[in-house]
N, C-alpha and C positions, 0 to 999 in steps of 0.2 A: 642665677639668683638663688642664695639659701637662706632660708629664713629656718627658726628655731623655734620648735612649740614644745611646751612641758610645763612641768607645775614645780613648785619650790627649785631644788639645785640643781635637778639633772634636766638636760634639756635633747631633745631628738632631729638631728639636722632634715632638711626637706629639700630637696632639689626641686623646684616646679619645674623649671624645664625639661628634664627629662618626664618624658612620659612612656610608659610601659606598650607598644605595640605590635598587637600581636602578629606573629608571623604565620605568611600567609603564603599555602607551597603552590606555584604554579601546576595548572595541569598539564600532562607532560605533551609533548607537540605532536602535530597530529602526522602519520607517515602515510609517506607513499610506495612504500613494500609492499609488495601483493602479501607475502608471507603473513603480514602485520593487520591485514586485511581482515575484519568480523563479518561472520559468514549474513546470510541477506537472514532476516525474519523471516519464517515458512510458518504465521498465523496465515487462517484462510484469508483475514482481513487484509493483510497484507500482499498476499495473492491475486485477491481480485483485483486492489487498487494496483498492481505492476499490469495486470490484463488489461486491466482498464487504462489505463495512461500509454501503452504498448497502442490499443486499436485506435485512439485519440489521435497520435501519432503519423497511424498509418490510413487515419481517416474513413476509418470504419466504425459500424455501430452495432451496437447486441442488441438487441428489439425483441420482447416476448411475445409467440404468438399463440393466441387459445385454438385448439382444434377440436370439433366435435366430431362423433362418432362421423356422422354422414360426412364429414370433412376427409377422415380418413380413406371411409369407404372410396369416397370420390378419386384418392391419391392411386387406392389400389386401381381399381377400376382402369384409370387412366395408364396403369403401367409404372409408377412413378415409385410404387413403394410395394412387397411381398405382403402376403395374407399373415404369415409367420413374424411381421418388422411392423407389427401396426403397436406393439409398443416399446418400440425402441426410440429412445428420444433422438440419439445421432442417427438413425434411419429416416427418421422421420424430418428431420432436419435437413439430411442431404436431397428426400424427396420435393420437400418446400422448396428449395433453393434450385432440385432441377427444373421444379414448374413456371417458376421466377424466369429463368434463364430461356426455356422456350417461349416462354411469350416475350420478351424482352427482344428474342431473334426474330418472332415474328413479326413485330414493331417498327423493328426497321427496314 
């Protein structure tokens, strides 16, 4: 349909049915190349949440424990941790964990 709008002789044709739309560029599809592959985010945030959803997983939990001095002393004491590893956190971790494990054998 064209209709005609203007004023005294000259007149300007109008198409309404055409209508102007704008084009719109697909984004491009997603591959399966390793090549094509974006490397993983290495935010801490994003670190922890892979550790975390990893031990979820594997049915494991991370639990913080508070230790106090006499707590330690007690680790040493018992053999479980050196006088020199009273502040090491992965010492002191593997020591918790050997304590855990002896009583747990003695349990049953």
């Amino acid at each position: 349909m064209i209709d005609q709008i203007g004023r005294g002789g000259g007149s300007i044709p109008i198409n309404k049915r055409a209508t102007a739309e704008p084009t719109v560029k697909a984004p491009p599809a997603m591959s399966t190349d390793p090549t094509q592959v974006r490397a993983r985010s290495t935010s801490p945030g994003a670190q922890r949440m892979r550790r975390y959803r990893q031990r979820r997983r594997q049915g494991t939990f991370y639990i913080r424990v508070e230790l106090s001095v006499p707590d330690i002393d007690a680790l040493v004491r018992l053999r479980f941790l050196r006088n020199a590893q009273r502040r090491d956190p992965e010492a002191l971790q593997v020591a918790v964990m050997s304590l855990i494990y002896r009583v747990l054998e003695g349990a049953a």
